[in-house]
C-alpha positions in Angstrom: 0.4 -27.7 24.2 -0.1 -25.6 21.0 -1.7 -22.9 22.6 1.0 -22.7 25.3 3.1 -22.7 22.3 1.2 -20.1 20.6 1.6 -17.8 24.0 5.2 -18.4 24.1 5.6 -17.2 20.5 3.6 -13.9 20.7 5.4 -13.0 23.9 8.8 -13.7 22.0 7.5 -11.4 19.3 6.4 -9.0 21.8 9.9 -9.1 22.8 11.6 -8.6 19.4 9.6 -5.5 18.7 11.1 -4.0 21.6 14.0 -3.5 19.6 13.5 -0.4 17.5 16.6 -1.5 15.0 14.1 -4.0 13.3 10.2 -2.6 13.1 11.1 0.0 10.2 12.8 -2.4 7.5 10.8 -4.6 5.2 12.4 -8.0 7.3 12.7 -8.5 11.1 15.9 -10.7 12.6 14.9 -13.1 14.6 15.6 -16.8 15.7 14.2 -19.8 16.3 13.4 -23.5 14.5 11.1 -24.5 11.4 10.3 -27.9 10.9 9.4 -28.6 7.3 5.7 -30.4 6.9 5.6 -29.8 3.4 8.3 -30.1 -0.1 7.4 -26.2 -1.0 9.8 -24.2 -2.7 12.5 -22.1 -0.7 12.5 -18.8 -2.3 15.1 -16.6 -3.1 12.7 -13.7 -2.9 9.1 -14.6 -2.3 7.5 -11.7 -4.2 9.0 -12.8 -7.2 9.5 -16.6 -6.6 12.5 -16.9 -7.7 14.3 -20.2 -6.9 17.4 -20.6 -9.0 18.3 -23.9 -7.8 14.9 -25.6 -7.3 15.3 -25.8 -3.5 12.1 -27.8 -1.9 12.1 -28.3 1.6 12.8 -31.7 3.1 9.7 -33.0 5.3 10.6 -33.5 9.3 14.1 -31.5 8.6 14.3 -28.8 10.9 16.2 -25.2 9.5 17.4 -22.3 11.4 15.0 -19.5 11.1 16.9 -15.7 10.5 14.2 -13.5 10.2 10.6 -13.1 9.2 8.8 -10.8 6.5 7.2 -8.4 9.0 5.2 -8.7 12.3 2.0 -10.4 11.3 4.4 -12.4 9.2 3.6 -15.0 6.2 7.0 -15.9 5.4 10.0 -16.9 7.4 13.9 -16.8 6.7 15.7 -19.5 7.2 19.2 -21.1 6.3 19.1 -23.8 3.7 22.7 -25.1 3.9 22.7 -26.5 0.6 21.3 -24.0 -1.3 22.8 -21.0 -3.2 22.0 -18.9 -1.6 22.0 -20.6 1.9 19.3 -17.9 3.1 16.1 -18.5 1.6 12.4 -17.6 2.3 9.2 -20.1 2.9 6.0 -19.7 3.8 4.8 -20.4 7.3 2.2 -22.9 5.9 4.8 -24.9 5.0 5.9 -25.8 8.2 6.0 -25.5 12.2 7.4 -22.1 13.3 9.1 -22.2 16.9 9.9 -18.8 18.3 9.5 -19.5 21.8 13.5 -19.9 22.4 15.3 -16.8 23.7 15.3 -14.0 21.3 19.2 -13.9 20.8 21.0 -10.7 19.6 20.9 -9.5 16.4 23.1 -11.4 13.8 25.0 -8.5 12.6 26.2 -10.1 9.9 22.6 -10.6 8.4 21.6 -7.3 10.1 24.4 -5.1 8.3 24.0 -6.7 5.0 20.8 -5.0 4.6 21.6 -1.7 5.9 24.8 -1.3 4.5 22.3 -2.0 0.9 19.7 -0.1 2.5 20.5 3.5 1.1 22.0 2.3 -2.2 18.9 0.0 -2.9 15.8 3.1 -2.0 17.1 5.8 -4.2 14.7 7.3 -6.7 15.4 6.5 -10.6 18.7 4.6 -9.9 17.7 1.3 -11.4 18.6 -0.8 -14.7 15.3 -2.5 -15.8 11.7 -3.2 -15.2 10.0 -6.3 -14.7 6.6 -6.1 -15.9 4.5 -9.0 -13.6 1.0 -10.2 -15.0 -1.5 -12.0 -13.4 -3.8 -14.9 -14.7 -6.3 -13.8 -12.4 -8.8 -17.3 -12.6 -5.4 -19.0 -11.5 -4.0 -16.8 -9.0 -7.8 -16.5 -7.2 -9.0 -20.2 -7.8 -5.6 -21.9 -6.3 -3.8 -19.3 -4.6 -4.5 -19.0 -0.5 -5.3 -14.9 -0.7 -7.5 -16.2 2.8 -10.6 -13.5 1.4 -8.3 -10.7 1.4 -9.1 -10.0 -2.4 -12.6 -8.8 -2.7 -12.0 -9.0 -6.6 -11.0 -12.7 -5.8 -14.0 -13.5 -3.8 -15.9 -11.7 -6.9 -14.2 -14.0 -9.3 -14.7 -17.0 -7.5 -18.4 -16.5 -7.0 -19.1 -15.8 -10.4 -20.1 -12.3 -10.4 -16.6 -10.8 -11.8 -15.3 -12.5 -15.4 -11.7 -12.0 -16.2 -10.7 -13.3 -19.6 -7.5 -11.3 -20.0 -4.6 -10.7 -18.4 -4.1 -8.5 -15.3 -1.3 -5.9 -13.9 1.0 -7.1 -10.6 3.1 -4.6 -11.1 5.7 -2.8 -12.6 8.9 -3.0 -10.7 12.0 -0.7 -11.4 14.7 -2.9 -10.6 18.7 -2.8 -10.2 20.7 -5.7 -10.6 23.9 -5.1 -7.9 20.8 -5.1 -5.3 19.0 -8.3 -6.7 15.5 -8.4 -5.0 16.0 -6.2 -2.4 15.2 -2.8 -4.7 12.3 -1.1 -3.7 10.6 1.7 -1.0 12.3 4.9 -2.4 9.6 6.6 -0.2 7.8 5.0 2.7 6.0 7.8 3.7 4.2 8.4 0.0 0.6 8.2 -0.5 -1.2 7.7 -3.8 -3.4 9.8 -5.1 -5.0 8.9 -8.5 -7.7 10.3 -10.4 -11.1 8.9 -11.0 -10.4 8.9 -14.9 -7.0 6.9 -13.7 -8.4 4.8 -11.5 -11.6 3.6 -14.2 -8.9 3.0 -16.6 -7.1 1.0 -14.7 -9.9 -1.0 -13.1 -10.1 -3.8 -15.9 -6.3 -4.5 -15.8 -5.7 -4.3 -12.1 -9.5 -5.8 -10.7 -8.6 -4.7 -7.2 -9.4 -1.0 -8.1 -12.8 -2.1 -9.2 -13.5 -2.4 -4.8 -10.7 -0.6 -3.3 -6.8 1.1 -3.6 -5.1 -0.7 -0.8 -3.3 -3.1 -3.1 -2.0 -0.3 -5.1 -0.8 1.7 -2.8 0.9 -1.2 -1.7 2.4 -1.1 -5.3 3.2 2.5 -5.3 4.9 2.6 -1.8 7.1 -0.3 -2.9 7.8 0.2 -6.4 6.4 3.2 -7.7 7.8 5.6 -5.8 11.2 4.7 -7.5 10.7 5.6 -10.5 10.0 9.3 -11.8 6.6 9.1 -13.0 4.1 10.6 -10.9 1.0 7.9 -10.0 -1.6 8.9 -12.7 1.2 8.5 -15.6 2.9 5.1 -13.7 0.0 3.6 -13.3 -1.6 4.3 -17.3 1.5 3.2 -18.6 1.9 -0.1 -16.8 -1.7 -0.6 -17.6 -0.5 0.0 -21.4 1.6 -2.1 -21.3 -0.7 -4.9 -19.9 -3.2 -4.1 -23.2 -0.2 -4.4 -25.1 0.9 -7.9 -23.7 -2.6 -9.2 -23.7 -2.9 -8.6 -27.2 0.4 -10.4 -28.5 1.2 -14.1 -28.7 1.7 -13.9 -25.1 -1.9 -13.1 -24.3 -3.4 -15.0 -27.1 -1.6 -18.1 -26.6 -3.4 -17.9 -22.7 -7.2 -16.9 -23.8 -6.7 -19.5 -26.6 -6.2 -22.2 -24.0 -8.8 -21.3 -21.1 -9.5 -24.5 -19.6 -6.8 -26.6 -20.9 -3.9 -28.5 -20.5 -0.8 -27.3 -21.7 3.0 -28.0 -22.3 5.5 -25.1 -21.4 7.4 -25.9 -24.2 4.4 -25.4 -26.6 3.9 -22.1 -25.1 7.4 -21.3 -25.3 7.9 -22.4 -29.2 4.9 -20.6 -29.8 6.5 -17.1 -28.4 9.9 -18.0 -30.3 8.7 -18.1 -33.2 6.6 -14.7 -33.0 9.6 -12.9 -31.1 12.6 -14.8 -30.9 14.5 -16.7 -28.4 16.7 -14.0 -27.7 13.6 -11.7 -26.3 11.9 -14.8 -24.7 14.8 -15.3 -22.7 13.1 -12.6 -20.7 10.1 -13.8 -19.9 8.9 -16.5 -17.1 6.1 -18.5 -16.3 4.9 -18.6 -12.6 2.8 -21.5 -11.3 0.4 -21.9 -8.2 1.5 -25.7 -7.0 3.6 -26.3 -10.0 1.1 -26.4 -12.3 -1.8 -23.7 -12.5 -0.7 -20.6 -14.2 -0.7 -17.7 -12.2 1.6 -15.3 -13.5 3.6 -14.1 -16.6 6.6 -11.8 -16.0 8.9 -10.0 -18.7 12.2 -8.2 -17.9 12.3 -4.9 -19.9 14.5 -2.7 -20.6 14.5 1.0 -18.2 13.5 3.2 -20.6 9.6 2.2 -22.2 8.6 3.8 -25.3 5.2 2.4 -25.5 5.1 3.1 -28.9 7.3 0.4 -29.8 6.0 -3.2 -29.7 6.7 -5.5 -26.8 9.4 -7.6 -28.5 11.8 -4.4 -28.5 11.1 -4.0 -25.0 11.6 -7.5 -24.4 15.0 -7.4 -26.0 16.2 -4.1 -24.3 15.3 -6.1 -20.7 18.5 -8.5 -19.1 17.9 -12.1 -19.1 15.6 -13.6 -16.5 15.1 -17.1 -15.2 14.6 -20.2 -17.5 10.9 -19.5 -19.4 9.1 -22.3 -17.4 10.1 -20.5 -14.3 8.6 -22.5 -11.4 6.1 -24.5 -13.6 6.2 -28.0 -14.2 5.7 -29.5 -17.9 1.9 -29.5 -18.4 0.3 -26.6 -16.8 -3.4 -25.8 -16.4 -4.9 -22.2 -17.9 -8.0 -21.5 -15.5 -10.8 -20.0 -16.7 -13.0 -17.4 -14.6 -15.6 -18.1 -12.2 -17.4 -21.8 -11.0 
């Protein structure tokens, strides 16, 4: 029965790539069921994973599914009546995906809202604010399901690669009128970094230690929408990392490897070095609610990096609560067995 299933939903796919409308944006329309076999989160964007209202998904409920993230897809849209917003993302893990009903027509509605944004949300240098995102790599490898695609993961998680300070995501240009949606300025653009760049950037962003495909994944996405070109995007984000993992921020984390700790510890900590004002731009992110994987900051668009992060922070527009998708007590990982 699941492999007829299986059949019937590839040749549905098969199907809605016939329609040329769909294969060039970053999410496909579609239709079909998802029945909910886990609580996980329904994201507002899953990128970021933000979830402004907390919305889990109810086990055995079925949702309508909108769209999904791209062909071999991980994530799924679907309508979540009582959330706001109603239309959130999941990942397929979470439950059963059903495609093998009719492909219907495209809802225009949905359709249109994204190209209607489409033009206004790609264009070079018109954005509002950054979000600096940095990894906790021995969280993010040890709990998050990367399925081997991370050969600085699989180094990590077999002892021969220590990380014992924070580590660059990225650094997103972003503009507030189009949310999370901001993003591929140039889809066509291809990185091209130095060797001096690319050593320097190594220890901050592990990936480049093995290979570039994860930052040109950056670049396409995020880079390119900025005016930087690569070499000097890519130094100063990685500044900016040093610079983070040498404040509170970072030394609250290293000082807690392999520990147990409360959010609002971490959080009073951080007030009282910056301010409540700038840590009202910052947010925890948490793999199952409680192993740190992620620390993001909202800063402001222009970065001077000779002034210290709390004048960035407080030049950056208020982000989600500090705890972000954490629970209470969180766990800090540390590298390797």
């Amino acid at each position: 029965m699941r492999k007829h299933q299986q059949t019937l939903t590839a040749l549905c796919l098969g199907t809605l790539f016939s329609f040329s409308s769909f294969g060039s944006y970053a999410s496909i329309a579609t239709s079909g069921g998802f029945t909910a076999t886990q609580n996980c989160e329904a994201f507002q964007s899953f990128r970021k994973q933000t979830n402004p209202d907390d919305t889990k998904l109810v086990v055995g409920k079925q949702y309508q599914i909108k769209a999904i993230n791209e062909r071999d897809y991980r994530w799924v849209h679907i309508l979540v009546p009582d959330a706001k917003p109603a239309v959130r993302w999941v990942s397929k893990d979470c439950g059963t995906v059903d495609l093998s009903q009719s492909i219907s027509a495209p809802d225009k509605k949905y359709d249109n809202k994204y190209s209607n944004s489409r033009k206004s949300c790609s264009t070079v240098g018109d954005f509002d604010s950054y979000v600096l995102a940095l990894t906790w790599q021995p969280g993010f490898c040890e709990h998050f399901r990367y399925k081997g695609t991370k050969p600085e993961c699989n180094a990590i998680n077999d002892g021969k690669l220590k990380i014992t300070n924070l580590t660059l995501h990225g650094l997103w240009p972003n503009k507030a009128s189009c949310g999370t949606t901001y993003g591929y300025c140039d889809r066509y653009a291809r990185l091209d970094l130095s060797r001096n760049t690319i050593n320097q950037i190594a220890p901050w962003m592990p990936n480049f230690y093995y290979q570039t495909k994860f930052g040109e994944y950056e670049w396409k996405k995020h880079g390119t929408c900025q005016t930087r070109d690569a070499n000097d995007y890519f130094i100063t984000a990685t500044k900016l990392v040093e610079k983070v993992d040498a404040s509170p921020i970072g030394l609250f984390i290293k000082d807690n490897i392999g520990r147990n700790v409360s959010v609002s510890s971490f959080r009073k900590k951080l007030v009282a070095s910056f301010g409540s004002n700038a840590v009202d731009r910052i947010s925890l992110s948490c793999t199952q609610g409680k192993f740190l994987n992620e620390v993001r900051l909202n800063l402001g668009k222009d970065i001077d990096l000779s002034k210290p992060i709390v004048d960035l922070l407080n030049a950056g527009p208020k982000g989600r609560a500090f705890y972000g998708n954490c629970r209470k007590m969180i766990y800090i990982e540390d590298s390797g067995k």
